[in-house]
KEZA-298082 format. One record per residue (C-alpha): residue in three letters; x, y, z. Coordinates in steps of 0.1 Angstrom, whole numbers, plus 5000, padded with zeros to 4 digits. Layout:
<atoms>
<res = ALA; c1 = X; c2 = Y; c3 = Z> $
...
</atoms>
This chain:
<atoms>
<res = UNK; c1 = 4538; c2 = 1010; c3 = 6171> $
<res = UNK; c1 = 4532; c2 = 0975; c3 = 6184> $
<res = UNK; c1 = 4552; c2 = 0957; c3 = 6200> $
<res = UNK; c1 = 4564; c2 = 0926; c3 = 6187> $
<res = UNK; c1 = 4578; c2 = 0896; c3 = 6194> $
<res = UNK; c1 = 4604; c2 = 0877; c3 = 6178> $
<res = UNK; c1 = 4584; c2 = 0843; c3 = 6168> $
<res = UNK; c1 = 4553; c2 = 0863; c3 = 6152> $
<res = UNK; c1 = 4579; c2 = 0884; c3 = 6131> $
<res = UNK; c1 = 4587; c2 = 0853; c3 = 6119> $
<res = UNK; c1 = 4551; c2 = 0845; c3 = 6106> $
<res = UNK; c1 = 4553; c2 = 0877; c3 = 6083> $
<res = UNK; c1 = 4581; c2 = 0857; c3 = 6061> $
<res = UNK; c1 = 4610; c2 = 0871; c3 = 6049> $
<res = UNK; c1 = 4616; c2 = 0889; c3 = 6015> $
<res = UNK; c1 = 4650; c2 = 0888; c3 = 5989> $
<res = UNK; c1 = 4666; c2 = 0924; c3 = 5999> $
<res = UNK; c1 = 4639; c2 = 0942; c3 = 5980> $
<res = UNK; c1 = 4643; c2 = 0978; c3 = 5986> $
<res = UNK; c1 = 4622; c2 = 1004; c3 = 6003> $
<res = UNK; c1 = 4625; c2 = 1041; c3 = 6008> $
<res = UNK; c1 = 4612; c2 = 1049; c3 = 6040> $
<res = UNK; c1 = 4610; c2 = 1088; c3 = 6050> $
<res = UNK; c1 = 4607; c2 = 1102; c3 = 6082> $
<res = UNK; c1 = 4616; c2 = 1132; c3 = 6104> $
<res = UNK; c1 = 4621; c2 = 1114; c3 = 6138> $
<res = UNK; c1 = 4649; c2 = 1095; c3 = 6137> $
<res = UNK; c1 = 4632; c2 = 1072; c3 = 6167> $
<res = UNK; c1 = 4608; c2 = 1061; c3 = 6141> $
<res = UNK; c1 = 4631; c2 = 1056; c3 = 6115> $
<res = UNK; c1 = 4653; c2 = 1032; c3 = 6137> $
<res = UNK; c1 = 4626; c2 = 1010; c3 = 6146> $
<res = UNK; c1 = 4610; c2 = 1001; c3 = 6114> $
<res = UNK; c1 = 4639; c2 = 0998; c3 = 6096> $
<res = UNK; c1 = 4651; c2 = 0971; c3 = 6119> $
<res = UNK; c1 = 4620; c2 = 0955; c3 = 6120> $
<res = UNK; c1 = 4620; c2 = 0955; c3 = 6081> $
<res = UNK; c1 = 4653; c2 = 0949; c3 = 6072> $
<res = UNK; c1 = 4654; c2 = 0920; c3 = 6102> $
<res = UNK; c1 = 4627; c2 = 0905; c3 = 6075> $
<res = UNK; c1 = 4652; c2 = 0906; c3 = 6050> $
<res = UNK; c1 = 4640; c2 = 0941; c3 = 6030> $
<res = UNK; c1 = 4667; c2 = 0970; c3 = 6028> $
<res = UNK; c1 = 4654; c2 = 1000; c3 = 6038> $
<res = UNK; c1 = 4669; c2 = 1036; c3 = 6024> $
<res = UNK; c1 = 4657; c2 = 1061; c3 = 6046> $
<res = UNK; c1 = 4654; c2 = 1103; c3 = 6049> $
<res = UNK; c1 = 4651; c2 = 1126; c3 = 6078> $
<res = UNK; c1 = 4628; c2 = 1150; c3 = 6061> $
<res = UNK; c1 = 4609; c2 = 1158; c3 = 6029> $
<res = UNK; c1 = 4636; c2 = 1175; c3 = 6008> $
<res = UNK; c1 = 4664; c2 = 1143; c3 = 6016> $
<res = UNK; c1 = 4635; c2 = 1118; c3 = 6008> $
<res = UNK; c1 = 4631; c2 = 1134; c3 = 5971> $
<res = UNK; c1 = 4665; c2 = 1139; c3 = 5967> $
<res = UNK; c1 = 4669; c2 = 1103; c3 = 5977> $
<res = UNK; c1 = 4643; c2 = 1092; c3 = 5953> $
<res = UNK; c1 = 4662; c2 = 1115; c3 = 5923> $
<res = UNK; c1 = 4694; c2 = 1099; c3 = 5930> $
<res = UNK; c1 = 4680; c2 = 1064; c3 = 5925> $
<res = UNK; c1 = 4677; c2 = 1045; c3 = 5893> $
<res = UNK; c1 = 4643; c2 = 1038; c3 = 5880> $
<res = UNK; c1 = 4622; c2 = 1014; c3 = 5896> $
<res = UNK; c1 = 4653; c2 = 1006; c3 = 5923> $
<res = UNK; c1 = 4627; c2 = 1012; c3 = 5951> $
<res = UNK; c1 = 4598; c2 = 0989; c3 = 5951> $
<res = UNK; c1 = 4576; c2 = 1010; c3 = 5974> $
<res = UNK; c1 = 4575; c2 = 1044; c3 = 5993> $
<res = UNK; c1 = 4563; c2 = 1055; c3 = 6024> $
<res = UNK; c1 = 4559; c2 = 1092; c3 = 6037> $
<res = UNK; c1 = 4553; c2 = 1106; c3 = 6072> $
<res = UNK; c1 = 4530; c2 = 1134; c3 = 6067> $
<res = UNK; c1 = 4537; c2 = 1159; c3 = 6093> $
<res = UNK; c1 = 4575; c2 = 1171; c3 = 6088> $
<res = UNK; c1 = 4593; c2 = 1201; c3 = 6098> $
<res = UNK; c1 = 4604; c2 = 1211; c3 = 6063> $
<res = UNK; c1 = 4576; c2 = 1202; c3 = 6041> $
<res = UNK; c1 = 4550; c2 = 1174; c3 = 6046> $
<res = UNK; c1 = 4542; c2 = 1141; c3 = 6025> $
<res = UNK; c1 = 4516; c2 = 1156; c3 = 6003> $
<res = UNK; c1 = 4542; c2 = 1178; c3 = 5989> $
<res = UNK; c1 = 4567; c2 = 1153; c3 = 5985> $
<res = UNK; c1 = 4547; c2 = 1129; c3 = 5966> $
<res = UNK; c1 = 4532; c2 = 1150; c3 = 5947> $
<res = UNK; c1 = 4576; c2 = 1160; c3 = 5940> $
<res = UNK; c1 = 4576; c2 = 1123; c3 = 5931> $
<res = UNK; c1 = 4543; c2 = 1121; c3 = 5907> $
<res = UNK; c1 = 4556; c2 = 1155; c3 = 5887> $
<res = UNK; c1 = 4595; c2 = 1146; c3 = 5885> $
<res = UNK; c1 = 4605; c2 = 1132; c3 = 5845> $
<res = UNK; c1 = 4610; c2 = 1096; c3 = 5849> $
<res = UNK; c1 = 4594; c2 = 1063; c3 = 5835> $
<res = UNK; c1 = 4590; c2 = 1054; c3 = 5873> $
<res = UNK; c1 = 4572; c2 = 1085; c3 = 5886> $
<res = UNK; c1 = 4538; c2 = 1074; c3 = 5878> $
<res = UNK; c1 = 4542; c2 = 1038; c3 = 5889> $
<res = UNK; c1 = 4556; c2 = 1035; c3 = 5916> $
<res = UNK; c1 = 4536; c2 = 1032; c3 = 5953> $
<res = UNK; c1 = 4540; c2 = 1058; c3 = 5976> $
<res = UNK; c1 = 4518; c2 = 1055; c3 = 6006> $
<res = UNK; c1 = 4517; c2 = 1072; c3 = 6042> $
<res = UNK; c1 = 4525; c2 = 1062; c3 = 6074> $
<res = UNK; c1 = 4506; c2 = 1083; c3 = 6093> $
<res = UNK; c1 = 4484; c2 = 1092; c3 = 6125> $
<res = UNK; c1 = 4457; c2 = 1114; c3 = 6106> $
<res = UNK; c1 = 4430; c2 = 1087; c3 = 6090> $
<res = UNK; c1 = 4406; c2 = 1112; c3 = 6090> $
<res = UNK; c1 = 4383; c2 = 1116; c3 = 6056> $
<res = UNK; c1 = 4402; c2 = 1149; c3 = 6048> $
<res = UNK; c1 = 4436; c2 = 1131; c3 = 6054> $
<res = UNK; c1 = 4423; c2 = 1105; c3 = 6029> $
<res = UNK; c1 = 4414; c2 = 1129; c3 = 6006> $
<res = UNK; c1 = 4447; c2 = 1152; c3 = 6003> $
<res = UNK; c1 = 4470; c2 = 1123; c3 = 6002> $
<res = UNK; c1 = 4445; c2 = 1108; c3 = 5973> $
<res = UNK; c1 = 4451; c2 = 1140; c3 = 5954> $
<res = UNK; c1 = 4489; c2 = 1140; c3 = 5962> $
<res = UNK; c1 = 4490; c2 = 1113; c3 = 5942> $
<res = UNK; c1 = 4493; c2 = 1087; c3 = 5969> $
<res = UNK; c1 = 4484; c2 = 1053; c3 = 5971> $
<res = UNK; c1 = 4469; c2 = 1047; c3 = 6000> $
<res = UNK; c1 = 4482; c2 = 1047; c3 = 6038> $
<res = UNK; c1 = 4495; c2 = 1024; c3 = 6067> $
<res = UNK; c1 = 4481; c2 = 1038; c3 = 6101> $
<res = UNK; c1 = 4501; c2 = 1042; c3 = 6132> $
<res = UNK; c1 = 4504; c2 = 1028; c3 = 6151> $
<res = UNK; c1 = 4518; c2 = 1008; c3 = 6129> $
<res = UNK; c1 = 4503; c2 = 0968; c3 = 6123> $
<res = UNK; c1 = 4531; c2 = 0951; c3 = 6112> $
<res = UNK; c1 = 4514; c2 = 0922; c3 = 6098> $
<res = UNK; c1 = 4494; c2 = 0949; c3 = 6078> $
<res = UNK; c1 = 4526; c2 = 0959; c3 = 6068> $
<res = UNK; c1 = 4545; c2 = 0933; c3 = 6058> $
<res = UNK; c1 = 4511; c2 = 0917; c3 = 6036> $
<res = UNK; c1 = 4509; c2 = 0949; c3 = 6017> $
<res = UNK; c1 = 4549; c2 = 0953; c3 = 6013> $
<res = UNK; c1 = 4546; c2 = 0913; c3 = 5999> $
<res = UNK; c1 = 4512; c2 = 0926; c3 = 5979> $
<res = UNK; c1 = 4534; c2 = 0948; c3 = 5960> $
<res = UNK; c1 = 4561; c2 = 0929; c3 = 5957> $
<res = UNK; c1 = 4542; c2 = 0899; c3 = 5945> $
<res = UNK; c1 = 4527; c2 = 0924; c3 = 5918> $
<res = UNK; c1 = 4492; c2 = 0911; c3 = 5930> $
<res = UNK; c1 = 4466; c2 = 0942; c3 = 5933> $
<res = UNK; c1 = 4445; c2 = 0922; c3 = 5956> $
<res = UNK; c1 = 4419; c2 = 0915; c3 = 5929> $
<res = UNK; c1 = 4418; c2 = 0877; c3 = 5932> $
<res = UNK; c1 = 4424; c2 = 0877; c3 = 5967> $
<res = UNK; c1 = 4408; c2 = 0893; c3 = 5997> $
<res = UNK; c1 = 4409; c2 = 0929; c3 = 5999> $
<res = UNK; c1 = 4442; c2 = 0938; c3 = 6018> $
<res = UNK; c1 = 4433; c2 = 0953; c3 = 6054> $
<res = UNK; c1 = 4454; c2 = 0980; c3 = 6040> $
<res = UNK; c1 = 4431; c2 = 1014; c3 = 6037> $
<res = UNK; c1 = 4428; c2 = 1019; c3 = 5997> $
<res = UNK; c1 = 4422; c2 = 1057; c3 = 5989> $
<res = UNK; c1 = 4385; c2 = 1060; c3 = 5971> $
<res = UNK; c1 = 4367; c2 = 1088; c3 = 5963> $
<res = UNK; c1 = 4335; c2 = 1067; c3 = 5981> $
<res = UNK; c1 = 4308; c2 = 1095; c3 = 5977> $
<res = UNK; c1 = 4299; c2 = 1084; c3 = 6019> $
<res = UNK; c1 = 4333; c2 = 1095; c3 = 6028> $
<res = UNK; c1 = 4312; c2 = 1133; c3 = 6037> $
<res = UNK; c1 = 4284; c2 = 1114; c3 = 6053> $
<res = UNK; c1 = 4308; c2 = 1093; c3 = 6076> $
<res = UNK; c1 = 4330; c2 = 1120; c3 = 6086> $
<res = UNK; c1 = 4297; c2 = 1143; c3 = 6093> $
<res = UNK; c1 = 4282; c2 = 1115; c3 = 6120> $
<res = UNK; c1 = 4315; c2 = 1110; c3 = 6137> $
<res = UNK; c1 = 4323; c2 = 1147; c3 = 6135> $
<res = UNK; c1 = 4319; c2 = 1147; c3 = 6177> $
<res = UNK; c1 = 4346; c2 = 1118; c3 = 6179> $
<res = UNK; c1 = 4372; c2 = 1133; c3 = 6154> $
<res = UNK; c1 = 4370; c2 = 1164; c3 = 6173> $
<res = UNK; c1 = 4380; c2 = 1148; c3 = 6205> $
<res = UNK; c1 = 4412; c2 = 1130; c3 = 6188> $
<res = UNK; c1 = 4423; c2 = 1158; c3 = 6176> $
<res = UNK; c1 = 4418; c2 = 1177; c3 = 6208> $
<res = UNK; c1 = 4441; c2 = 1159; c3 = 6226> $
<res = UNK; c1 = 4470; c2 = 1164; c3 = 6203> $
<res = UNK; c1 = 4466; c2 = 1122; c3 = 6189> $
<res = UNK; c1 = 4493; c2 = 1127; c3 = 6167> $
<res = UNK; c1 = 4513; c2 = 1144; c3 = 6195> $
<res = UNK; c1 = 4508; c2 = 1113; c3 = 6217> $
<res = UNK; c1 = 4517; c2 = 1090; c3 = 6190> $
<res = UNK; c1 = 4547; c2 = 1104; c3 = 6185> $
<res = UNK; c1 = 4550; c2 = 1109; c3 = 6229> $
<res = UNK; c1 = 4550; c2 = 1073; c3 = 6225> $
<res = UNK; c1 = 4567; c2 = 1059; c3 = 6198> $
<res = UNK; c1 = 4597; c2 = 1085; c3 = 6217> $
<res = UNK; c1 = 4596; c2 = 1064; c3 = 6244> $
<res = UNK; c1 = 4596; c2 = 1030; c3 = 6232> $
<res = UNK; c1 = 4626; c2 = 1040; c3 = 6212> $
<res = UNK; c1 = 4646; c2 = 1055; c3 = 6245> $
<res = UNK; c1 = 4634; c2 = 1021; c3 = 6258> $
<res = UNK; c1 = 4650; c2 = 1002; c3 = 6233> $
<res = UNK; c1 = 4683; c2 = 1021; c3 = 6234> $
<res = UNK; c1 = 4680; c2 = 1021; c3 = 6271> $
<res = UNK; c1 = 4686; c2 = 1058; c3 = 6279> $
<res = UNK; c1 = 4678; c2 = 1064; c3 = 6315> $
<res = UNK; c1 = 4650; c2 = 1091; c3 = 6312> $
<res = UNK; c1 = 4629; c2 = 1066; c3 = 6296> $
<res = UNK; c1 = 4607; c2 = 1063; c3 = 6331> $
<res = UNK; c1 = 4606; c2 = 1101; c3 = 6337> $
<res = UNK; c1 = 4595; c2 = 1108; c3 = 6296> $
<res = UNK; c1 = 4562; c2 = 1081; c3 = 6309> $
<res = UNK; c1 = 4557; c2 = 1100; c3 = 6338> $
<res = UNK; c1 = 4558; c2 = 1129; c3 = 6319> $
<res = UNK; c1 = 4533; c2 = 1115; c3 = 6294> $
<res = UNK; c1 = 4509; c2 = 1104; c3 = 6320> $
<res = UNK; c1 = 4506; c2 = 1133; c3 = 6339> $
<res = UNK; c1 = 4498; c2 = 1155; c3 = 6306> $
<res = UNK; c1 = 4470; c2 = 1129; c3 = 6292> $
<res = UNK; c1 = 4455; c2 = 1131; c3 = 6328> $
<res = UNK; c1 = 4454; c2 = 1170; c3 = 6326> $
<res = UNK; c1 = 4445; c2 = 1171; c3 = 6290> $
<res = UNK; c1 = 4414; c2 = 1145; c3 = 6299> $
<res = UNK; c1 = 4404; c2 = 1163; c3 = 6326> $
<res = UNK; c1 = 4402; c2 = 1198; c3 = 6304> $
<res = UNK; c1 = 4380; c2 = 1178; c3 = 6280> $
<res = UNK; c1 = 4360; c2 = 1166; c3 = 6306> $
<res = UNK; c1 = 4354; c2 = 1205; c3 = 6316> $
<res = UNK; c1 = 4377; c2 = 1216; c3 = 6341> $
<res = UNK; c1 = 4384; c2 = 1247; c3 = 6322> $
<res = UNK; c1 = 4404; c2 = 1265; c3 = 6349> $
<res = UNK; c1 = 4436; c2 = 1258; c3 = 6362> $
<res = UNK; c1 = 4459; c2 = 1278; c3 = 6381> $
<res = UNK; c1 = 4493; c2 = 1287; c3 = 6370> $
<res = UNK; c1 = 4516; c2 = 1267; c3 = 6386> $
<res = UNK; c1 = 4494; c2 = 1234; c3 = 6379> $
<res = UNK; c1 = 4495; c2 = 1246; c3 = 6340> $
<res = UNK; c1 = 4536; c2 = 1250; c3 = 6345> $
<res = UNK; c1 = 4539; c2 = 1216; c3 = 6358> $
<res = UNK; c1 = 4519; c2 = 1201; c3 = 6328> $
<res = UNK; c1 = 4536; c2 = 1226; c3 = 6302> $
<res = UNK; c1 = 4569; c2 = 1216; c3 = 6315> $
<res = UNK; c1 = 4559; c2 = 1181; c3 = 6310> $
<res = UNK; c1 = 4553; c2 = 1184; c3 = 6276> $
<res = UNK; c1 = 4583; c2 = 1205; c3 = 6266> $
<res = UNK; c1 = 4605; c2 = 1177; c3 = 6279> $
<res = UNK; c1 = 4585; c2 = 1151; c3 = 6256> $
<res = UNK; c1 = 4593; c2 = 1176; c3 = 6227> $
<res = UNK; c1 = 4628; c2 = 1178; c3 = 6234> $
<res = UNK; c1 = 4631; c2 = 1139; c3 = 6237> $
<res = UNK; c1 = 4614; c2 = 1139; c3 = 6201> $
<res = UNK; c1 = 4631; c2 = 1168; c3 = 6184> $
<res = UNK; c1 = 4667; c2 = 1176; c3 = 6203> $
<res = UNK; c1 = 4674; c2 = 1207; c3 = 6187> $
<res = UNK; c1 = 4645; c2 = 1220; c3 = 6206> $
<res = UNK; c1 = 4655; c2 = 1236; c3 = 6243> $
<res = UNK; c1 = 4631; c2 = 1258; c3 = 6265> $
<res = UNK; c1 = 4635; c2 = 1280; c3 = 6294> $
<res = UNK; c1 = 4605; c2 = 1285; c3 = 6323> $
<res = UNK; c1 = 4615; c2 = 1316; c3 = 6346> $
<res = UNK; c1 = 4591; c2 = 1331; c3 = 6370> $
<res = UNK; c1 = 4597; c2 = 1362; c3 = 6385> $
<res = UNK; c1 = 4563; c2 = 1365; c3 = 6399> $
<res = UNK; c1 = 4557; c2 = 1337; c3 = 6426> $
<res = UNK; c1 = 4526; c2 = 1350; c3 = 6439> $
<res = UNK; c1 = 4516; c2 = 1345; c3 = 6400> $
<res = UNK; c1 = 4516; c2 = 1308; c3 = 6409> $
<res = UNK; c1 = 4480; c2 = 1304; c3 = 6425> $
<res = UNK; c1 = 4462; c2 = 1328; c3 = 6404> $
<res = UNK; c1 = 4439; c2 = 1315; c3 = 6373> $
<res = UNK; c1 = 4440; c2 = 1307; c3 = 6341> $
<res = UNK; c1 = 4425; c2 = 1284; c3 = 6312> $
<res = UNK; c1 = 4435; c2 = 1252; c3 = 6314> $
<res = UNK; c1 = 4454; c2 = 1241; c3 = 6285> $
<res = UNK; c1 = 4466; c2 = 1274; c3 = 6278> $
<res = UNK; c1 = 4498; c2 = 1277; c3 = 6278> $
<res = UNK; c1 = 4504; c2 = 1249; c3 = 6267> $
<res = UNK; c1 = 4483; c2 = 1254; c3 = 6236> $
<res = UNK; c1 = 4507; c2 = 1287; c3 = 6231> $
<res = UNK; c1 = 4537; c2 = 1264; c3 = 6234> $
<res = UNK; c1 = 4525; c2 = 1238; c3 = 6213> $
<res = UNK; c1 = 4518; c2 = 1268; c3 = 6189> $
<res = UNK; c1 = 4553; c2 = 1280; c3 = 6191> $
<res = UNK; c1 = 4566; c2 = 1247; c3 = 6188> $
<res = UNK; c1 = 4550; c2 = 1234; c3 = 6153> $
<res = UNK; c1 = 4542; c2 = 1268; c3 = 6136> $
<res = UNK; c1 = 4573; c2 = 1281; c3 = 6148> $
<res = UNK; c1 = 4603; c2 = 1259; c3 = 6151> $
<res = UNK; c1 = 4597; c2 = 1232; c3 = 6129> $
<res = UNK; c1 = 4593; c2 = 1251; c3 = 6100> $
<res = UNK; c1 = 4630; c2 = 1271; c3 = 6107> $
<res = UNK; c1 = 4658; c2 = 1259; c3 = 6093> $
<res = UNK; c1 = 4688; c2 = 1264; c3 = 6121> $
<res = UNK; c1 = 4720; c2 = 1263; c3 = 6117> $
<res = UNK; c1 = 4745; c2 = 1243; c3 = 6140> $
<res = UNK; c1 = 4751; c2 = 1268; c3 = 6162> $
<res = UNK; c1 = 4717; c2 = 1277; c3 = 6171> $
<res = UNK; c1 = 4692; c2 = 1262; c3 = 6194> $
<res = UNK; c1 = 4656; c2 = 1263; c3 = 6186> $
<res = UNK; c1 = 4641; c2 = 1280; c3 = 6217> $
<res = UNK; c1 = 4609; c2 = 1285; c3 = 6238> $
<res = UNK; c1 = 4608; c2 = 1305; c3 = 6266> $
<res = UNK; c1 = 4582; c2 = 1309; c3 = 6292> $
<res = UNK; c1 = 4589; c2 = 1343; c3 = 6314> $
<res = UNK; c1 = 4561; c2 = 1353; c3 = 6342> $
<res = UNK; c1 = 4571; c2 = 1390; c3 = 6359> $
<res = UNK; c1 = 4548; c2 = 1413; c3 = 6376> $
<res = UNK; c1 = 4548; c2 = 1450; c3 = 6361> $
<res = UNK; c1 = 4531; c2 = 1478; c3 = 6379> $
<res = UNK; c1 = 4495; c2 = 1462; c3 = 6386> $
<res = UNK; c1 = 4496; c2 = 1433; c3 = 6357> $
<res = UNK; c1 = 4510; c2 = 1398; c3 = 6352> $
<res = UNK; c1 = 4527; c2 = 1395; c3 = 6322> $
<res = UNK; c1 = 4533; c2 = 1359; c3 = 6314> $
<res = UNK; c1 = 4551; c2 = 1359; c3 = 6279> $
<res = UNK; c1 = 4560; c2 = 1327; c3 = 6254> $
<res = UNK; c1 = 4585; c2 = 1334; c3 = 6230> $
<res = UNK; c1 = 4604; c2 = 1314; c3 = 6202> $
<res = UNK; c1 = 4626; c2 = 1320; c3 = 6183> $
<res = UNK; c1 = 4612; c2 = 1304; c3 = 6152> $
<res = UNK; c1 = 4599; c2 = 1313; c3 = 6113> $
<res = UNK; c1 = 4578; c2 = 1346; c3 = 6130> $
<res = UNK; c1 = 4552; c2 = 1361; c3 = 6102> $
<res = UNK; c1 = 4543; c2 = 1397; c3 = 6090> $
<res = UNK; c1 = 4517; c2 = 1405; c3 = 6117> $
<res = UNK; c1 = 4503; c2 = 1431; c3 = 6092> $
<res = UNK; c1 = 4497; c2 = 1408; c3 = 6060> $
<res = UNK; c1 = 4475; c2 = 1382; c3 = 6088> $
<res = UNK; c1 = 4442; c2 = 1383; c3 = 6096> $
<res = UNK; c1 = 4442; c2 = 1365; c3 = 6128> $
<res = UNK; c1 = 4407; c2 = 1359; c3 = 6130> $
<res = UNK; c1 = 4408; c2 = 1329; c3 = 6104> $
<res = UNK; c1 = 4444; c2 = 1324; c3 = 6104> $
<res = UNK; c1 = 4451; c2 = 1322; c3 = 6136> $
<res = UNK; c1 = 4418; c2 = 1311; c3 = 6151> $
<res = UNK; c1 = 4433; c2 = 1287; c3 = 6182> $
<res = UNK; c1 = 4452; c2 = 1320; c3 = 6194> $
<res = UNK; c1 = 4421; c2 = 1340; c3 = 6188> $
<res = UNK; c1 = 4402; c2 = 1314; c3 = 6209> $
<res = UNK; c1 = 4426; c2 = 1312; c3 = 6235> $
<res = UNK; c1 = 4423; c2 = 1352; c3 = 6236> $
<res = UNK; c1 = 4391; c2 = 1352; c3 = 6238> $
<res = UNK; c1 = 4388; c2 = 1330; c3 = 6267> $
<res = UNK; c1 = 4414; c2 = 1347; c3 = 6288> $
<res = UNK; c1 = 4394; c2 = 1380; c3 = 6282> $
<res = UNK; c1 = 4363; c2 = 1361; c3 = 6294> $
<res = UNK; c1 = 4382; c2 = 1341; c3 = 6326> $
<res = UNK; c1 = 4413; c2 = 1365; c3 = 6335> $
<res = UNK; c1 = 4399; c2 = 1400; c3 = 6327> $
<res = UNK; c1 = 4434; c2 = 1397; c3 = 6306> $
<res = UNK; c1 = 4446; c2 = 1408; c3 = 6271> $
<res = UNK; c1 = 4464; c2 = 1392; c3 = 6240> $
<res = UNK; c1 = 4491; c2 = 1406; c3 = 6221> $
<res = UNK; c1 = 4516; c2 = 1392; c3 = 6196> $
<res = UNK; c1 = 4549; c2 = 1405; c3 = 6184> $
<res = UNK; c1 = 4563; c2 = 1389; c3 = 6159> $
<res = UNK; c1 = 4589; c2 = 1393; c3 = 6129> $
<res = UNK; c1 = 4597; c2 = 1371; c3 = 6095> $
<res = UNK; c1 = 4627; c2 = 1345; c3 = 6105> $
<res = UNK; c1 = 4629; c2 = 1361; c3 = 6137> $
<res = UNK; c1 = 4603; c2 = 1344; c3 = 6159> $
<res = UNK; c1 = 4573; c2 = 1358; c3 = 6178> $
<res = UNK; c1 = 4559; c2 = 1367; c3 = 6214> $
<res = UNK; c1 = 4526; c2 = 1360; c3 = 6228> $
<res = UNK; c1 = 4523; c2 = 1382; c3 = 6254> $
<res = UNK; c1 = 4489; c2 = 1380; c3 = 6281> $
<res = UNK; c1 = 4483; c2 = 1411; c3 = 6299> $
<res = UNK; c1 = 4465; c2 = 1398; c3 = 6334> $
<res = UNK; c1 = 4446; c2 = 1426; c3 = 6352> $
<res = UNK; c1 = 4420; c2 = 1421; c3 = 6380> $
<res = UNK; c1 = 4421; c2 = 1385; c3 = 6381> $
<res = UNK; c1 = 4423; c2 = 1365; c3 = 6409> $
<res = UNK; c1 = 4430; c2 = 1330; c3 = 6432> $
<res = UNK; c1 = 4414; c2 = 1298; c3 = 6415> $
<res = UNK; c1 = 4382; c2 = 1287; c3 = 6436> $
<res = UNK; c1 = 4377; c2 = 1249; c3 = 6438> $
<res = UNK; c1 = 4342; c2 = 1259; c3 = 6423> $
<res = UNK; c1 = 4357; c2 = 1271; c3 = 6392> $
<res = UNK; c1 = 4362; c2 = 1238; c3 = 6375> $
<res = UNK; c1 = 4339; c2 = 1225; c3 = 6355> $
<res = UNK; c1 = 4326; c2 = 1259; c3 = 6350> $
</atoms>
């Protein structure tokens, strides 16, 4: 989000308590635009997932809430589902009333999906508040923009170029979504929020931050080896930023195998396996309060093998009924590569509601060489 200061807040004009329903999972998020909306004189209702935000909506009387907006990526289900819970429910307002997405994905397949949700259109985060606050008045005003200039809002089209667009900046897409962009929005938006509630680990979460965009860059740039303690640093470094953003969330690292530390590996790879855990795992589990969602990272030596192991304790899946190939092509990737670097094997164990294990079997392999990177 951008930061903002008090006298251009007051250029955006303030509004006579209308009321907005703002869902969101992160509860970081939902503290700071609600006080930057309701400081403009707006109320905002808001939800910490999917399911409360269409109860929410259910509970309200018709036309109560003047506009909606969704996050797209929640842990229960995203806002494609839920607007499309809105569009279908039996009410005069269902049809009518705008629901658009705050969201990081403004790709041409994002625009597409949340088009056939039955969306609106979408706000972009970081969020540009003055973009924000003309479409919210836009609305408001009941003015569609057609005697005015066309709102710097995106408008959701079905422009027959869309396919054309995405195909020549295919190469740039890819690279934003290799390096986790809606992951580093979020990274972000964590911090500014422990900033603003001054919690002390706000200079340790940037630290954090910094030191896995530098790795992440560098694997991009081709430094496709690491070695393993360099890939625990960074992985450790991430986990922390999870656990700022979703507290629920703990995770163990226990190495058992020191001489483990300065042998190679993909960069990126463990981390990829976490970040795996973490989002197809985890967030899609409902736990109750006494349990912890969990990742744990455990390297031991057994007979003449490394095993390094990541486990969660998450959703799991039937591994039968998969065909990992095309569902699972990251972790087929990833096991592929380690094959090809590490002389190593891949095997998962996992079970419905019970979580998984993605265990690497690491035979023959051997010290990182400075020559190795960029290979």
């Amino acid at each position: 989000m951008e930061f903002i200061l008090k006298e251009e807040m007051e250029e955006y004009g303030s509004f006579n308590h209308e009321k907005i329903l703002l869902v969101d999972d992160n509860d970081t998020n939902i503290f700071v635009v609600k006080t930057i909306l309701e400081d403009r004189g707006l109320i905002v209702d808001t939800a910490l997932c999917g399911r409360e935000g269409i109860e929410r909506y259910r509970a309200s009387k018709e036309f109560e809430y003047k506009i909606i907006f969704l996050d797209i990526n929640m842990y229960d289900i995203d806002g494609y589902e839920v607007s499309k819970e809105i569009r279908m429910s039996d009410r005069e307002d269902a049809a009518k009333i705008p629901v658009y997405a705050l969201s990081a994905n403004i790709f041409a397949k994002d625009r597409i999906k949340a088009k056939e949700s039955g969306m609106n259109g979408y706000v972009t985060k970081p969020i540009i508040y003055k973009t924000l606050f003309g479409l919210i008045r836009e609305i408001i005003e009941k003015d569609n923009g057609s005697n005015k200039k066309e709102s710097p809002v995106q408008k959701l089209t079905t422009d027959k170029t869309i396919g054309r667009r995405e195909e020549k900046t295919i190469s740039e897409s890819n690279l934003l979504e290799n390096i986790g962009g809606h992951f580093i929005f979020n990274a972000l938006n964590t911090i500014k929020g422990s900033v603003i509630m001054k919690y002390e680990n706000s200079c340790s979460l940037i630290n954090d931050l910094s030191a896995y965009m530098q790795y992440r860059f560098k694997a991009l740039a081709g430094e496709i080896t690491s070695n393993v303690s360099k890939e625990l640093f960074h992985l450790e470094a991430y986990l922390r930023l999870e656990k700022a953003r979703f507290s629920y969330i703990n995770y163990e690292i226990n190495i058992f195998d020191e001489e483990a530390k300065e042998l190679s590996l993909p960069a990126m790879s463990l981390i990829f396996l976490a970040e795996n855990a973490i989002h197809h795992g985890l967030l899609e589990k409902e736990y109750d309060m006494c349990e912890k969602a969990l990742v744990n990272v455990c390297i031991v030596r057994k007979k003449n093998e490394t095993v390094i192991c990541i486990e969660d304790n998450g959703l799991g899946f039937d591994t039968k009924a998969v065909e990992f190939s095309t569902e699972f092509g990251g972790i087929s990737y990833i096991a592929d590569i380690f094959k090809e670097i590490c002389n190593g094997e891949l095997e998962i164990d996992s079970e419905r509601d019970k979580g998984t294990k993605v265990i690497l079997h690491l035979t023959g392999w051997r010290k990182i060489d400075e020559n190795d990177c960029g290979r």
